[in-house]
C-alpha positions, 0 to 999 in steps of 0.5 A: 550794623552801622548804615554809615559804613555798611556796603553792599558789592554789586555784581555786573552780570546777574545770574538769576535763580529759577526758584519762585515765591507765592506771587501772581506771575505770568510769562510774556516770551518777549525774547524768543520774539526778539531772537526771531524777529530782529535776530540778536542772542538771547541776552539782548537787553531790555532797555525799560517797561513801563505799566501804563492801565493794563499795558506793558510798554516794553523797549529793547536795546540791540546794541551798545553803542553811544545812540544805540538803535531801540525798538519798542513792543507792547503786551498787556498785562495777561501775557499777551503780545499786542505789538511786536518788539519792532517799532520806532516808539510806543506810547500810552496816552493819559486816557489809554489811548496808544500811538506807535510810531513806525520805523517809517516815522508815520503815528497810528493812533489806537484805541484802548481794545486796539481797534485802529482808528487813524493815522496822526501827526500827534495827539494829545490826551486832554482830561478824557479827550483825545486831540490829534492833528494829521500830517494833510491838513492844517485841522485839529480834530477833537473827540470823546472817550467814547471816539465821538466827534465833539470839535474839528478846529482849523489850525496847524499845532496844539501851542500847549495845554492843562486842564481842560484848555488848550492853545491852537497855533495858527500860521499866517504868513510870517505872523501866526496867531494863537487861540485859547480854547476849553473842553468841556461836556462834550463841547470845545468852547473858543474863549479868545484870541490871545494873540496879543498876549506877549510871547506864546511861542513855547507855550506848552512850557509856559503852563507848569503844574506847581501843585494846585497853583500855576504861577504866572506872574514871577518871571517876564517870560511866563504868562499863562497860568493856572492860579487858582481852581478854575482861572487861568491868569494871562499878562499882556506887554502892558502888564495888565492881568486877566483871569479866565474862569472855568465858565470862560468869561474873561475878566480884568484885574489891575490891583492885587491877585490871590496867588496863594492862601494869604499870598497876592500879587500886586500888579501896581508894585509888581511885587508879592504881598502878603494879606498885611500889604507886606512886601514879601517878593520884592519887584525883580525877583521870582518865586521858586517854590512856596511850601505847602503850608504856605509859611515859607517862600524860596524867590530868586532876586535878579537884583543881587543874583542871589536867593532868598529863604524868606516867611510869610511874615517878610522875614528873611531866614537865609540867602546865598545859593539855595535849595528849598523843599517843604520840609527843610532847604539846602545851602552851599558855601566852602565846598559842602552842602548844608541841610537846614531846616526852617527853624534855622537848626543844622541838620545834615552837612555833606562834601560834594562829589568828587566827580564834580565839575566846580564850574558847574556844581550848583546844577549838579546839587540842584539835580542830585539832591530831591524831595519826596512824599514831603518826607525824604530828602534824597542825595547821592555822590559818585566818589572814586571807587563806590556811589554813596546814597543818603537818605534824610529822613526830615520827620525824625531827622535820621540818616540812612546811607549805604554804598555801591562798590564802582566796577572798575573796566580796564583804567575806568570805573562804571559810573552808578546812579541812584534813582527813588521810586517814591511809591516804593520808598526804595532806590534803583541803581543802574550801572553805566560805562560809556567810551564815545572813542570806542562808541561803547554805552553800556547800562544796566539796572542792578536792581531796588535797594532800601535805604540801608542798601538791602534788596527792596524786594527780598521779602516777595521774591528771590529774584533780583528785580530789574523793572518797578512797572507801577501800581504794585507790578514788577518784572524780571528776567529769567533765560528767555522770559521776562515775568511779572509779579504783583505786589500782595498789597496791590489790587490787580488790574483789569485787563481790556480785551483786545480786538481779535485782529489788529491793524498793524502799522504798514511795514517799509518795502524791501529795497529792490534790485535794479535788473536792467538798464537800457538808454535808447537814443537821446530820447529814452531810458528803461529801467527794469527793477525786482518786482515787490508783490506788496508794494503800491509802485516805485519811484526811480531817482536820476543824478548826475553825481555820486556826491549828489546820489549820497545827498539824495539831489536828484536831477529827476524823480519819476514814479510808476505802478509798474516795476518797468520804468520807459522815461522820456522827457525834454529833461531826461534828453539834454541829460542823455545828449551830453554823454556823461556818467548818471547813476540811478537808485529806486525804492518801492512804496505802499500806501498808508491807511489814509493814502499818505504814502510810505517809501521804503528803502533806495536800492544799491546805486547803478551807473548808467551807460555813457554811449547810448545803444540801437 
């Protein structure tokens, strides 16, 4: 069949078949848990999984509209449930490590057997370190994989980090102060203050994994750089370059820098050379992408705003708006794309998309068209009634394209995007209408295709996969149950066994009732809520508008154990002299596992009496 005109019709409602292949499946009840627990019908949408070791990161989306609230749930890959579907935010560290945000914003951060190990204001996973910092003190905390203390650093956040390096930010009055440090053998080594290194205020973008180089030097605002195994390169104001090794010394370069195999950065001529001391990169100019054999770079030059296709050797293959990869490079001129490989040979030429916005059609083809395994060049268009997907295959230079009939709701089409998985070679789609007049946003997933549009999957199940979870797992709805099969090629994982109770994050207070209240004289005012058995105490809130109770301006806030408040005070007196309407609100709190405290939600508002009484 031609895949130039073969098309595929894809159905907005899926009705899955409840036959099975010979697969390893398991059932997780995930939406009987998610009908009882936050009470929405059995067609409440998963929002998205993902496998992260053995854990099954499960979000759920309640409802349709533009921010949509969802909530986040955790299961393992036997089926059982870790933490119900009922959390702001769920996620997998790196390491295994977990941190679950509460509905109250508080983090907890687990271990990989769920044992509860404390509460953070974030945490990273740093190689197989675990680095948080906490929401009392300005310290950070560093521990081993086997939750061993190794570091207890003073400073406010983690700046960024890679590798084994990390930058702590220290706050000074206005002037704050920056501190590189590195892990290593169970010992965090302070290597410097670069504080006088220009500009780390957003370091954590600054240090970019390009492959196994980290470059530094190419545009002004970039300056800390892994560039070679075991350096990490850092550029003062005055231009000056320094390379950290991987033991911690620091030393000082002024002439030419090794970038890449063949490749150096000059720090005289502020340019890129080549082992000839050909100019390659000329100054005010920066790289965007070198090819992994290292024969062709793509640089952006500020100079004549354009980019450049250039060799090794210094000659200059194409210019204009470019797009490289390593196996072939991507130019736009009169309304087309035009795919090219290296050798200067067309291989591909497409029109843009329709729904393309012309101010903005460099952003659109930079992000729509992508590399994979150094093979497939990825593009898809949305025209008016179908999406149409390409796939270029650069090793044999064939075409593969399929489309995807647009379901049209009322005068608007749904809008479909595709998706590559590059560890299954195969597209997801999902299909997206979205009306902010109506606050509408509905999405789903349709399911893997490849690239001739046929299910990616037919040949291990029947079932129309809605999720790849990663490393040969895979999952699919059926009535009230999700499943999860297992790719034959695929080794199962071993699971960890939980602990047999685990410590769940503490739960907001009820939002009470106030029962009474009582102004006594010009001196006093009692106030009696509904007694909450799990609560710690209550805080009762006084305003002296509605306007100001809507803003949450209190004139006074009080506290107490007691669920019978008895204010008095010189504040509260000249309120209750002047005779005018206030209105009152309380919440109940509980203490988190670290003392911090936890409010929960303020009750209805209450107008307090005008006239005091006996």
């Amino acid at each position: 069949m031609n895949t130039y005109k073969k098309t595929i019709s894809v159905i907005m409602s899926i009705i899955i078949l409840c036959t099975f292949n010979n697969i390893n499946v398991f059932k997780a009840e995930i939406h009987g848990d998610i009908k009882k627990e936050l009470s929405i019908d059995s067609t409440a949408m998963i929002n998205d999984m993902y496998l992260k070791d053995d854990k099954i990161v499960v979000s759920c989306r309640l409802d349709d509209t533009c921010e949509p609230v969802i909530k986040y749930g955790l299961y393992n890959l036997a089926g059982k449930k870790l933490l119900d579907i009922k959390y702001k935010h769920i996620k997998v560290l790196e390491n295994g490590y977990i941190v679950v945000t509460s509905m109250a914003n508080h983090k907890y951060l687990y271990s990989p057997k769920m044992e509860f190990l404390t509460n953070v204001k974030e945490a990273y996973a740093i190689n197989n370190y675990i680095v948080y910092t906490t929401k009392k003190k300005r310290t950070i905390f560093v521990y081993n994989e086997n939750w061993e203390s190794v570091a207890t650093i003073k400073g406010k956040t983690i700046q960024g980090y890679e590798d084994n390096f990390f930058i702590v930010k220290n706050n000074g009055g206005d002037i704050s102060s920056y501190t590189l440090y590195m892990l290593t053998d169970n010992f965090c080594q302070k290597i410097d203050d670069v504080s006088a290194f220009d500009s780390l205020y957003n370091a954590n973008d600054k240090i970019r994994n390009l492959g196994d180089y980290y470059f530094c030097i190419f545009d002004s605002d970039e300056y800390i750089k892994k560039i070679s195994d075991g350096y990490i390169y850092i550029s003062d104001t005055d231009n000056n370059a320094y390379l950290i090794s991987d033991t911690g010394s620091i030393s000082k370069y002024t002439d030419h820098i090794e970038i890449y195999p063949g490749l150096f950065y000059d720090n005289l001529q502020d340019s890129i050379v080549n082992s000839q001391g050909k100019i390659i990169v000329p100054r005010d100019a920066y790289i965007i992408n070198i090819t992994k054999n290292g024969k062709y770079l793509c640089y952006y030059d500020k100079l004549s705003d354009q980019d450049y296709i250039v060799s090794n050797t210094g000659d200059i293959i194409s210019s204009g708006y470019l797009i490289s990869f390593n196996s072939c490079y991507v130019k736009l001129k009169k309304g087309k794309i035009y795919f090219y490989a290296y050798d200067g040979s067309l291989i591909f030429s497409s029109t843009y998309s329709s729904y393309c916005d012309p101010e903005y059609i460099e952003e659109f083809v930079e992000d729509s068209i992508k590399e994979y395994n150094d093979k497939y060049i990825s593009f898809d268009s949305n025209k008016k009634k179908k999406l149409s997907v390409y796939t270029l295959d650069t090793k044999t230079k064939k075409l593969h394209s399929f489309n995807v009939k647009r379901v049209k709701k009322g005068k608007h089409y749904y809008y479909l995007n595709a998706e590559f998985n590059d560890e299954l070679n195969a597209y997801k789609i999902t299909s997206n209408y979205v009306n902010y007049k109506e606050d509408i946003n509905k999405s789903q997933n349709l399911g893997y295709f490849d690239f001739d549009g046929n299910n990616a999957f037919s040949t291990f199940t029947k079932k129309m996969v809605n999720f790849y979870l990663g490393d040969g797992y895979y999952s699919y709805k059926d009535k009230s149950h999700i499943y999860i099969g297992l790719l034959p090629s695929y080794e199962p994982k071993k699971v960890i066994t939980p602990v047999d109770n685990i410590l769940l994050p503490i739960k907001k207070s009820k939002k009470p009732i106030v029962k009474s209240i009582k102004v006594k004289g010009t001196k006093s005012l009692s106030i009696l809520v509904s007694k909450d058995k799990s609560a710690k105490g209550y805080q009762v809130a006084i305003y002296t508008s509605k306007k100001r109770a809507q803003k949450d301006r209190a004139y006074m806030r009080r506290q107490s154990t007691s669920p019978s408040f008895l204010l008095t005070s010189k504040r509260l007196s000249r309120l209750l002299k002047k005779k005018k309407t206030f209105y009152i609100k309380v919440r109940a709190y509980k203490l988190d596992y670290d003392g911090s405290i936890i409010y929960g939600r303020w009750s209805k508002r209450k107008t307090a009496p005008i006239s005091p009484s006996n």
